[in-house]
VEXSE-682101 format. One record per atom (N, C-alpha, C, O): residue number from 1; residue in one letter; atom name; x, y, z. Coordinates in steps of 0.001 Angstrom, whole numbers, always signed. Layout:
<atoms>
+-----+-----+------+---------+---------+---------+
:   n : res : atom :      xx :      yy :      zz :
+-----+-----+------+---------+---------+---------+
: NUM :   a :   CA :       X :       Y :       Z :
...
+-----+-----+------+---------+---------+---------+
</atoms>
This chain:
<atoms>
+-----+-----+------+---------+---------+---------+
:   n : res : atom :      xx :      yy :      zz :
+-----+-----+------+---------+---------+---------+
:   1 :   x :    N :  +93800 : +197883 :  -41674 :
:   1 :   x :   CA :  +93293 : +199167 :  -42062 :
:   1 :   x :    C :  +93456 : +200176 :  -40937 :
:   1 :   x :    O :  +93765 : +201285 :  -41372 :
:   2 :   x :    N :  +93335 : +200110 :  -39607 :
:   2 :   x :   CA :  +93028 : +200545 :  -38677 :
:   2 :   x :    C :  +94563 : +201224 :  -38207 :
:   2 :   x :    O :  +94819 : +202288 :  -37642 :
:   3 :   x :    N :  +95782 : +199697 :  -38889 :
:   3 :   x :   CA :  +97209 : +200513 :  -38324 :
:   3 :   x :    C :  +97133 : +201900 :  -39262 :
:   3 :   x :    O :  +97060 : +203079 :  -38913 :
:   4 :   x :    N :  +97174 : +201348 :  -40466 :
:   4 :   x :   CA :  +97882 : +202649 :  -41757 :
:   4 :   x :    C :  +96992 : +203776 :  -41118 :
:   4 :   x :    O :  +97582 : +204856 :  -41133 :
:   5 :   x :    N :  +95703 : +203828 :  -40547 :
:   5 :   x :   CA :  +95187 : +205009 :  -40425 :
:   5 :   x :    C :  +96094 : +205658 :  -39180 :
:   5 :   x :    O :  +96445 : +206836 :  -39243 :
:   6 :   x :    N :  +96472 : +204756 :  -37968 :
:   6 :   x :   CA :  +97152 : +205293 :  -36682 :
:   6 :   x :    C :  +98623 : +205331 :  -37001 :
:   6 :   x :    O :  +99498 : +205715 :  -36224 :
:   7 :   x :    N :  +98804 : +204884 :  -38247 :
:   7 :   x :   CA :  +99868 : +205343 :  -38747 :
:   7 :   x :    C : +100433 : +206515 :  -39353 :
:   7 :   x :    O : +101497 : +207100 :  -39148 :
:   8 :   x :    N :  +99415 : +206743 :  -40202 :
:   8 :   x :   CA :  +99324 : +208466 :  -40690 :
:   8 :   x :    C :  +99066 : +209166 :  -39810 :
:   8 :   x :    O :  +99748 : +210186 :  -39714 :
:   9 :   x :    N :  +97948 : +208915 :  -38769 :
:   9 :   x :   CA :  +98560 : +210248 :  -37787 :
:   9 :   x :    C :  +98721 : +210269 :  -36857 :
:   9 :   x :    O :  +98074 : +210804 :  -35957 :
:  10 :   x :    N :  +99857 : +209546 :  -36830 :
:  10 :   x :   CA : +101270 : +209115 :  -35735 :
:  10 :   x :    C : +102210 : +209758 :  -36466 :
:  10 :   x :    O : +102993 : +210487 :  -35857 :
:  11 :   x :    N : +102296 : +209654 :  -37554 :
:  11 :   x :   CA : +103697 : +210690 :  -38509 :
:  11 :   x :    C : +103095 : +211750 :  -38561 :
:  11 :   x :    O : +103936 : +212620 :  -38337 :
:  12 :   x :    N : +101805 : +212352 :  -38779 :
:  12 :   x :   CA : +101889 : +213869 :  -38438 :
:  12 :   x :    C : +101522 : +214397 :  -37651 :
:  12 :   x :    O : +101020 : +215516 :  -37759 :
:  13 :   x :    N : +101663 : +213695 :  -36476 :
:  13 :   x :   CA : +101693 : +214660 :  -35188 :
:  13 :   x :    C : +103116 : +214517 :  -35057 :
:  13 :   x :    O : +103604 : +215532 :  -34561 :
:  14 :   x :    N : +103954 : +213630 :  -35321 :
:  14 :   x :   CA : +105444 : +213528 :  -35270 :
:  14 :   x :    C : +105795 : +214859 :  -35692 :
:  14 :   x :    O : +106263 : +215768 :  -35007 :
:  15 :   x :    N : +105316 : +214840 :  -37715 :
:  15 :   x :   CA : +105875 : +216067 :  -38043 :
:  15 :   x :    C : +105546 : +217633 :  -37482 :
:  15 :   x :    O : +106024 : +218686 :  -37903 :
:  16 :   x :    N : +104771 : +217470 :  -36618 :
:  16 :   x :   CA : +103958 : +218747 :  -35993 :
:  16 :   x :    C : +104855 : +219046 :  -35165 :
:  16 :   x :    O : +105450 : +220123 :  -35112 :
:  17 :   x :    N : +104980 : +218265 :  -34584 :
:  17 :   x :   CA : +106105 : +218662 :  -33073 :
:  17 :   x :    C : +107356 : +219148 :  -33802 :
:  17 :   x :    O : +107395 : +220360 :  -34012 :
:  18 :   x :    N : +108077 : +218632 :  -34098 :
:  18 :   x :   CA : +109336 : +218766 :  -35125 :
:  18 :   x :    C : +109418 : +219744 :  -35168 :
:  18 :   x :    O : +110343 : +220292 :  -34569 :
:  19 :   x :    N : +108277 : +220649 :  -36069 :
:  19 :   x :   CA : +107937 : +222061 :  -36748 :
:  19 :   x :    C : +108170 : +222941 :  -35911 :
:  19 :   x :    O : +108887 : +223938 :  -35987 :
:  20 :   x :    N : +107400 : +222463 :  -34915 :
:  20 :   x :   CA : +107501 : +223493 :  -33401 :
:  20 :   x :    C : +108088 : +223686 :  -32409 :
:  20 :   x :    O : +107798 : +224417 :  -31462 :
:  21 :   x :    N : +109137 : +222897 :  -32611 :
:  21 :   x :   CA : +110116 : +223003 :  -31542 :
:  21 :   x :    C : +111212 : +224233 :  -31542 :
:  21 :   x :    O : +111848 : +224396 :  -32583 :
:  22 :   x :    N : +111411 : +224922 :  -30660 :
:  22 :   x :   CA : +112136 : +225790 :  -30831 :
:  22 :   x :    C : +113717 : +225198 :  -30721 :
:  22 :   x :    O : +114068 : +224521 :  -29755 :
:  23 :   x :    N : +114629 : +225542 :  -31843 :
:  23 :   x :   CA : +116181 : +225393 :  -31806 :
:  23 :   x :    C : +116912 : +226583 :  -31669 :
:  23 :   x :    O : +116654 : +227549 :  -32388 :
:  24 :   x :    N : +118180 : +226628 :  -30454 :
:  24 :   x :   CA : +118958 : +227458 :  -30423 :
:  24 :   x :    C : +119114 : +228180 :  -31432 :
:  24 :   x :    O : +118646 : +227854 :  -32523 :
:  25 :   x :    N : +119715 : +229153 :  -31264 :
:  25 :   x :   CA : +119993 : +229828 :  -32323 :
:  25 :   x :    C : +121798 : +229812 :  -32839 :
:  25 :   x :    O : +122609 : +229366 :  -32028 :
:  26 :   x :    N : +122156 : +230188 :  -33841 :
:  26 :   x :   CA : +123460 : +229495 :  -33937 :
:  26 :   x :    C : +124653 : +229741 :  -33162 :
:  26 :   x :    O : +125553 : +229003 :  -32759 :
:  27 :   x :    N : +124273 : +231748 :  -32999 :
:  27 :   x :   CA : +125525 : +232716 :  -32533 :
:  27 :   x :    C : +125801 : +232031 :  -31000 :
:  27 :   x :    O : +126874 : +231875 :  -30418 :
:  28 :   x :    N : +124652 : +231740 :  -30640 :
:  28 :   x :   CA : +124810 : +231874 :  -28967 :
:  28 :   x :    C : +124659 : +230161 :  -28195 :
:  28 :   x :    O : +124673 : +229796 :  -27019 :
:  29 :   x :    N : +124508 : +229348 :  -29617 :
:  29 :   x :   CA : +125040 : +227816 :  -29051 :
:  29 :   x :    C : +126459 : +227307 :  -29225 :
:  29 :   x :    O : +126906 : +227688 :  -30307 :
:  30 :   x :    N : +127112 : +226752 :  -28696 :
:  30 :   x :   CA : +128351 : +226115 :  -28350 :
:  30 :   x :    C : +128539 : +225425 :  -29488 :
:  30 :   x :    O : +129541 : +225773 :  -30112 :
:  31 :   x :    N : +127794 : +224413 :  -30040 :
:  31 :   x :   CA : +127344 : +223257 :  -31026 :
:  31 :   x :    C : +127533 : +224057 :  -32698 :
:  31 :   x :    O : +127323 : +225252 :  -32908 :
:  32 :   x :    N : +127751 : +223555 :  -33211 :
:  32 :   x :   CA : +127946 : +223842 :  -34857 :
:  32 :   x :    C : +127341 : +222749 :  -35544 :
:  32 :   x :    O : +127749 : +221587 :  -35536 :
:  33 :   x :    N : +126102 : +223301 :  -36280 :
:  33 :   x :   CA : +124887 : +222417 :  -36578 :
:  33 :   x :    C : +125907 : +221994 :  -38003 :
:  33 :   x :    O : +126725 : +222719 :  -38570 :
:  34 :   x :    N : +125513 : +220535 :  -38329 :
:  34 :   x :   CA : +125836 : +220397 :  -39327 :
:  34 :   x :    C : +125397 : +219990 :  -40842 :
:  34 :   x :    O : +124292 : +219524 :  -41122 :
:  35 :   x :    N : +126288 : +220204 :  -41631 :
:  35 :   x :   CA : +125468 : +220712 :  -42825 :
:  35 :   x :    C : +124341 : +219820 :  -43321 :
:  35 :   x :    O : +124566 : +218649 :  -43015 :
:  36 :   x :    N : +123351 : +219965 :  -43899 :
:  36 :   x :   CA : +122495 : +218904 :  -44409 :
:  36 :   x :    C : +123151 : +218259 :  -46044 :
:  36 :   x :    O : +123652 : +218744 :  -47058 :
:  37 :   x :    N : +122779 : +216908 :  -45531 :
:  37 :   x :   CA : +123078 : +216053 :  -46738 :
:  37 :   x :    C : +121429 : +215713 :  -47398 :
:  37 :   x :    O : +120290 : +215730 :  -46931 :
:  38 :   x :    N : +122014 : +215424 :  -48660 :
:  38 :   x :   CA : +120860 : +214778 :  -49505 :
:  38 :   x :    C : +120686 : +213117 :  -48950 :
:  38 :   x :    O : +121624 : +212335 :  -48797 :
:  39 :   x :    N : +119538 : +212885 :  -48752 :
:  39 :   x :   CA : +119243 : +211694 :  -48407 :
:  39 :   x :    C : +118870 : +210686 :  -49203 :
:  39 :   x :    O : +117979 : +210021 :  -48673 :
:  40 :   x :    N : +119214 : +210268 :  -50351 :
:  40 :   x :   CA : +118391 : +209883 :  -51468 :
:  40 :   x :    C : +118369 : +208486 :  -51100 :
:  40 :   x :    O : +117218 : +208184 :  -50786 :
:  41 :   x :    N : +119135 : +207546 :  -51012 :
:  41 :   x :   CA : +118850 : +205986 :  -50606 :
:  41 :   x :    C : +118527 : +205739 :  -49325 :
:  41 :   x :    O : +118297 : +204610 :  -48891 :
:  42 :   x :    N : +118476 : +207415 :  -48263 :
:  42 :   x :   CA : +117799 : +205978 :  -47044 :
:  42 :   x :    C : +116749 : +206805 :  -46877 :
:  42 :   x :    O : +116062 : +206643 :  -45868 :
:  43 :   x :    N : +116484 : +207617 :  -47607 :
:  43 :   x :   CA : +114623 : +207702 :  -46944 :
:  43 :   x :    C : +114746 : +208879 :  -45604 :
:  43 :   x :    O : +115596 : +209608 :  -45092 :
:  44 :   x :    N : +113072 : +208456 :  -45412 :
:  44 :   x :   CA : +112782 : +209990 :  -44421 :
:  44 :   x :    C : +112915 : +209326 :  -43081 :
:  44 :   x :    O : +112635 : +209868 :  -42012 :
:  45 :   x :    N : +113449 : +207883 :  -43261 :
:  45 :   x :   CA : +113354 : +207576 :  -41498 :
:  45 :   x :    C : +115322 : +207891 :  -40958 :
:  45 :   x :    O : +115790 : +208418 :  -39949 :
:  46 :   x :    N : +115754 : +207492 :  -41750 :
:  46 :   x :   CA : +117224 : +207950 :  -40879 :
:  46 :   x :    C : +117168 : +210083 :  -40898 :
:  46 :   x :    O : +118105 : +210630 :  -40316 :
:  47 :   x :    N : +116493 : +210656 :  -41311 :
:  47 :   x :   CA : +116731 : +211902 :  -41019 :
:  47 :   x :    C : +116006 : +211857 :  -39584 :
:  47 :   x :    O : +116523 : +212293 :  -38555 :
:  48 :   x :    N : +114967 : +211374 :  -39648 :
:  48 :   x :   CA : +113967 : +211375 :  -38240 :
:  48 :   x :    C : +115230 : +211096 :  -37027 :
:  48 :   x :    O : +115596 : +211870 :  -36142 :
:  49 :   x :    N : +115698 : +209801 :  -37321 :
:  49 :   x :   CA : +116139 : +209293 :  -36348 :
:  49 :   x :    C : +117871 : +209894 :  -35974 :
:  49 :   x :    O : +118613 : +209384 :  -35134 :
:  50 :   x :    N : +118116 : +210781 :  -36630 :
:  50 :   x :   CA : +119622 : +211412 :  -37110 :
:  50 :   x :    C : +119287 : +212852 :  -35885 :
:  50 :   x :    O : +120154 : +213314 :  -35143 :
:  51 :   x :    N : +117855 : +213334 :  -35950 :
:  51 :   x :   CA : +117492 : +214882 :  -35571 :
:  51 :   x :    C : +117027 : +214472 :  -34267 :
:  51 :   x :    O : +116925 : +215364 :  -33424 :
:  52 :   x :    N : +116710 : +213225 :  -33925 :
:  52 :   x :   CA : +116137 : +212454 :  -32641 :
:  52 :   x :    C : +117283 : +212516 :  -31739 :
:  52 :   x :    O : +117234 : +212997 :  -30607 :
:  53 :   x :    N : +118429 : +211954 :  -32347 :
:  53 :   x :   CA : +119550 : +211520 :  -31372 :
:  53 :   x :    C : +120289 : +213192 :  -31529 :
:  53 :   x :    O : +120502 : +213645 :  -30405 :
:  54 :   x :    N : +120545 : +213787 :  -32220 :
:  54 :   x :   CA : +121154 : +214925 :  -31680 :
:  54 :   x :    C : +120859 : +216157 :  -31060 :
:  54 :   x :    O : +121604 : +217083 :  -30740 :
:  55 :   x :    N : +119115 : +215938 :  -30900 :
:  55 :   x :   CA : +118136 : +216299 :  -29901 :
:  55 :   x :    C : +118812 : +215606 :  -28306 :
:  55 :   x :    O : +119021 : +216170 :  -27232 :
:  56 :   x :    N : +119010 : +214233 :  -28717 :
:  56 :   x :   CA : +119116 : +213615 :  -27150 :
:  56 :   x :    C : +120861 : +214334 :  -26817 :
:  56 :   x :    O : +121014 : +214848 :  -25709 :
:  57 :   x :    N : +122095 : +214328 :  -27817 :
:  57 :   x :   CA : +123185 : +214695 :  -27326 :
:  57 :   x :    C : +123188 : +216500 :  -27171 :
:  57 :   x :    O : +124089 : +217117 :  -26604 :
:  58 :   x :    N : +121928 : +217158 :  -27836 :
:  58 :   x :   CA : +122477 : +218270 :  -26880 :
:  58 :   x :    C : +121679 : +218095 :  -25704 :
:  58 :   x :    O : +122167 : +218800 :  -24821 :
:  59 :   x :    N : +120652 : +217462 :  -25283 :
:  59 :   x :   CA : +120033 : +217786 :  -23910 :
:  59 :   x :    C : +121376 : +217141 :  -22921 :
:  59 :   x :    O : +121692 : +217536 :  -21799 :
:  60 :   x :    N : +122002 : +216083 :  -23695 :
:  60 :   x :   CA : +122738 : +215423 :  -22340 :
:  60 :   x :    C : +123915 : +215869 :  -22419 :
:  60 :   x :    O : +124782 : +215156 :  -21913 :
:  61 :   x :    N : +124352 : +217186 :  -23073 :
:  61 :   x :   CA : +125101 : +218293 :  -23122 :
:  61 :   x :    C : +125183 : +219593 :  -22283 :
:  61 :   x :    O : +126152 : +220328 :  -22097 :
:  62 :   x :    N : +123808 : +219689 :  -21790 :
:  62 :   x :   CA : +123247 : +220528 :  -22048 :
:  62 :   x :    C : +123036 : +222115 :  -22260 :
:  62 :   x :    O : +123018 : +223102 :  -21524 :
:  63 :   x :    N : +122880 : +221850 :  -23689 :
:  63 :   x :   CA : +122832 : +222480 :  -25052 :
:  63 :   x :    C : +121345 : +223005 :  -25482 :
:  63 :   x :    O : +121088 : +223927 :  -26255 :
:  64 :   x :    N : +120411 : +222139 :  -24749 :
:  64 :   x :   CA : +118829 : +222288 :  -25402 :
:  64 :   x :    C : +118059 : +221811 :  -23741 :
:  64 :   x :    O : +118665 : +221033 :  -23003 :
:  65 :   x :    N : +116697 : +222399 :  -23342 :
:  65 :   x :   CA : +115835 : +221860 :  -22985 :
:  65 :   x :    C : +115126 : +220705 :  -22885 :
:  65 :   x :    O : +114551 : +220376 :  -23923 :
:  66 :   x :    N : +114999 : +220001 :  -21955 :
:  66 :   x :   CA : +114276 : +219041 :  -22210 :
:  66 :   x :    C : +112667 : +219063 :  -22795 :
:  66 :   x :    O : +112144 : +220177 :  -22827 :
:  67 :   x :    N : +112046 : +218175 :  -23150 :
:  67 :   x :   CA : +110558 : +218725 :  -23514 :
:  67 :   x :    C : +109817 : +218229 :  -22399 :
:  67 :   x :    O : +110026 : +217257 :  -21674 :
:  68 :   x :    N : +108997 : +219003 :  -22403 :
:  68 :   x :   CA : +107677 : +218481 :  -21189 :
:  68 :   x :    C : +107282 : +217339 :  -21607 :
:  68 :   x :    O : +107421 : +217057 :  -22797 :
:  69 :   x :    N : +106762 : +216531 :  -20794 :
:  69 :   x :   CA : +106137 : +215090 :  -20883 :
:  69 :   x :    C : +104728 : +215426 :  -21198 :
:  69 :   x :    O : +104449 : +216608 :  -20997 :
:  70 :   x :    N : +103890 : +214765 :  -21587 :
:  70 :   x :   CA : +102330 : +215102 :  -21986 :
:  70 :   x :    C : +101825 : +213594 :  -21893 :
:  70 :   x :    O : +102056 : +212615 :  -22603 :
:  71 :   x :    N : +101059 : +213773 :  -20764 :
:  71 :   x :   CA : +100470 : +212409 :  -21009 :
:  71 :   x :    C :  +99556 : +211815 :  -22153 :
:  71 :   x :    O :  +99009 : +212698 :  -22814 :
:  72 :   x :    N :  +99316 : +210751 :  -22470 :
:  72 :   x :   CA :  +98410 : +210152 :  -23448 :
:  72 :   x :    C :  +97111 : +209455 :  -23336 :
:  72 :   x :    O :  +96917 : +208261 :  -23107 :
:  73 :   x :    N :  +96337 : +210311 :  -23518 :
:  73 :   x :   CA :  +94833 : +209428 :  -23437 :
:  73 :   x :    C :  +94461 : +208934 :  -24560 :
:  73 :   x :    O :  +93985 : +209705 :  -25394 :
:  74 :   x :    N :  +94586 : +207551 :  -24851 :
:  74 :   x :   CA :  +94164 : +206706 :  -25884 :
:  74 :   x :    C :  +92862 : +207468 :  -26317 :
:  74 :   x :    O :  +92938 : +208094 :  -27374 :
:  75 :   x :    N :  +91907 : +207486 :  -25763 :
:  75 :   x :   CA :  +90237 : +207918 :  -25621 :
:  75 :   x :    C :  +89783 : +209229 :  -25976 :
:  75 :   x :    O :  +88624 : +209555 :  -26234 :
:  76 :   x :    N :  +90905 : +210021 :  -25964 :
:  76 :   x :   CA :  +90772 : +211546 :  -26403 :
:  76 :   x :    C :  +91008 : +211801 :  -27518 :
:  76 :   x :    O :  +90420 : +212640 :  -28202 :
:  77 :   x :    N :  +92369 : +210746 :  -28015 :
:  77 :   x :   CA :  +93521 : +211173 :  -28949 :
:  77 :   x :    C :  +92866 : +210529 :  -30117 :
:  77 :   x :    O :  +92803 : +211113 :  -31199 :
:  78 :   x :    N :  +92199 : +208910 :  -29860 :
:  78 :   x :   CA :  +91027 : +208469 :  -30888 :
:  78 :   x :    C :  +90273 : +208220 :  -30581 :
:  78 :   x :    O :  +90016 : +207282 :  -29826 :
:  79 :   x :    N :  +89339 : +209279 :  -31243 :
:  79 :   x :   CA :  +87756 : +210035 :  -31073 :
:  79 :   x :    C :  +87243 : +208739 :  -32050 :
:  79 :   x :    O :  +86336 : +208176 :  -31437 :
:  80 :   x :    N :  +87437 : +208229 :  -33033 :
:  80 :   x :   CA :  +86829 : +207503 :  -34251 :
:  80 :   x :    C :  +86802 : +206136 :  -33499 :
:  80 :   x :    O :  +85919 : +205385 :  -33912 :
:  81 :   x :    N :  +87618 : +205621 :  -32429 :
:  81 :   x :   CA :  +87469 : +204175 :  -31866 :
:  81 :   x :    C :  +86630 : +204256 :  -30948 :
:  81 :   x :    O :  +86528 : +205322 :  -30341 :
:  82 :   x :    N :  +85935 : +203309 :  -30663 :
:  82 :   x :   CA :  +85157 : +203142 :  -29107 :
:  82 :   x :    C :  +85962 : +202771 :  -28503 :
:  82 :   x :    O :  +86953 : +202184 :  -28936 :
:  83 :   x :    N :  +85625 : +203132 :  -26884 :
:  83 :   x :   CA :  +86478 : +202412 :  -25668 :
:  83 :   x :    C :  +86530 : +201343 :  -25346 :
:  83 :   x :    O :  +87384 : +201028 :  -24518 :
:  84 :   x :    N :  +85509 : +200231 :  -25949 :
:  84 :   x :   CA :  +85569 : +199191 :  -26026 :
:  84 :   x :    C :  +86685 : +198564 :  -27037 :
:  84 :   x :    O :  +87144 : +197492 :  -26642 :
:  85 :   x :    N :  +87316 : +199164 :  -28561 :
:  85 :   x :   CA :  +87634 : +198858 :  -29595 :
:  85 :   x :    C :  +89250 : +199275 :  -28729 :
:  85 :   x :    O :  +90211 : +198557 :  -29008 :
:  86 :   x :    N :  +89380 : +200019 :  -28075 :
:  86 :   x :   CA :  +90766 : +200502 :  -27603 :
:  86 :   x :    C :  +91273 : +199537 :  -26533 :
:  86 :   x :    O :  +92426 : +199120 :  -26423 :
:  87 :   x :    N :  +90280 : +199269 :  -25808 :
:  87 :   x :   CA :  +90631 : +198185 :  -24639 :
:  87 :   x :    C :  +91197 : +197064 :  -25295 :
:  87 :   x :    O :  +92333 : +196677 :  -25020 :
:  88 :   x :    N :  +90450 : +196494 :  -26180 :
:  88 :   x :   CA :  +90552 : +195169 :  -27060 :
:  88 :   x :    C :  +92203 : +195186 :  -27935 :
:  88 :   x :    O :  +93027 : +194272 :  -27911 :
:  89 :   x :    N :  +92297 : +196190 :  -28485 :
:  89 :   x :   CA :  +93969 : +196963 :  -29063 :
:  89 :   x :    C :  +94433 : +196823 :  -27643 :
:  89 :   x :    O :  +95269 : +195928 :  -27525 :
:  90 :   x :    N :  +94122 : +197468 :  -26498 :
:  90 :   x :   CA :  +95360 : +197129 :  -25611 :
:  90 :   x :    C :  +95708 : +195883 :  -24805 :
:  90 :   x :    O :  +96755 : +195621 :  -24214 :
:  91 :   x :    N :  +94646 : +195213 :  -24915 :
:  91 :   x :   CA :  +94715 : +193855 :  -24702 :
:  91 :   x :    C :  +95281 : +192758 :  -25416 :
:  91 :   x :    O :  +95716 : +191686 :  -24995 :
:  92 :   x :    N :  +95186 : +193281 :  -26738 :
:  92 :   x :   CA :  +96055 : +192202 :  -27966 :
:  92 :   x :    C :  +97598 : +192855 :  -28077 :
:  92 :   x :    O :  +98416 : +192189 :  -28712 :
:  93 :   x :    N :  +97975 : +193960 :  -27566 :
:  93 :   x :   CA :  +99843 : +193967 :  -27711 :
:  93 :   x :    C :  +99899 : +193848 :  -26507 :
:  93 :   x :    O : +100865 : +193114 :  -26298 :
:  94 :   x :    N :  +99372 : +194173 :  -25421 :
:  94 :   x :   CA : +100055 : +193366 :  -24178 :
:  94 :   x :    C : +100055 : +192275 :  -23738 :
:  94 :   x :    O : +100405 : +192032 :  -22583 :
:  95 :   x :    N :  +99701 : +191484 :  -24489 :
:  95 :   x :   CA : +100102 : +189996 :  -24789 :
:  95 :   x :    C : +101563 : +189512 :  -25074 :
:  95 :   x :    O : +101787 : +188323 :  -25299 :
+-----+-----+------+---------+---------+---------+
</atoms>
């Protein structure tokens, strides 16, 4: 129960960022974005992972900015777990 919930919002803070990222604009990038296809048999994870990697080839182009790093506080980010309940999660995958 506990993944599907850190699962849902793990995909929309995913989709949050996404939203907000600023992309070149067309006139004044080098790159020629290309056209969008319909995705109908593979789903919303190969677009994720399609906009991921050509995020990574223009930075190692560079074509785009890198993004700032933001660290992660387990303890901030879930308010609904105790710090006891988070320790115990990080103790059972670093196994």
């Amino acid at each position: 129960m506990a993944s599907d919930e850190l699962a849902k919002k793990l995909q929309s803070r995913l989709a949050t960022t996404q939203e907000t990222e600023p992309r070149p604009e067309p006139e004044h990038s080098p790159v020629r974005p290309k056209p969008q296809e319909a995705d109908g048999a593979c789903g919303d994870s190969s677009s994720e992972l399609s906009a991921i990697l050509t995020r990574r080839q223009d930075i190692n182009e560079g074509n785009a900015a890198p993004r700032l790093t933001r660290v992660f506080n387990p303890y901030t980010e879930f308010k609904e777990f105790s710090r006891k309940q988070i320790k115990d999660m990080e103790m059972m995958f670093k196994r």
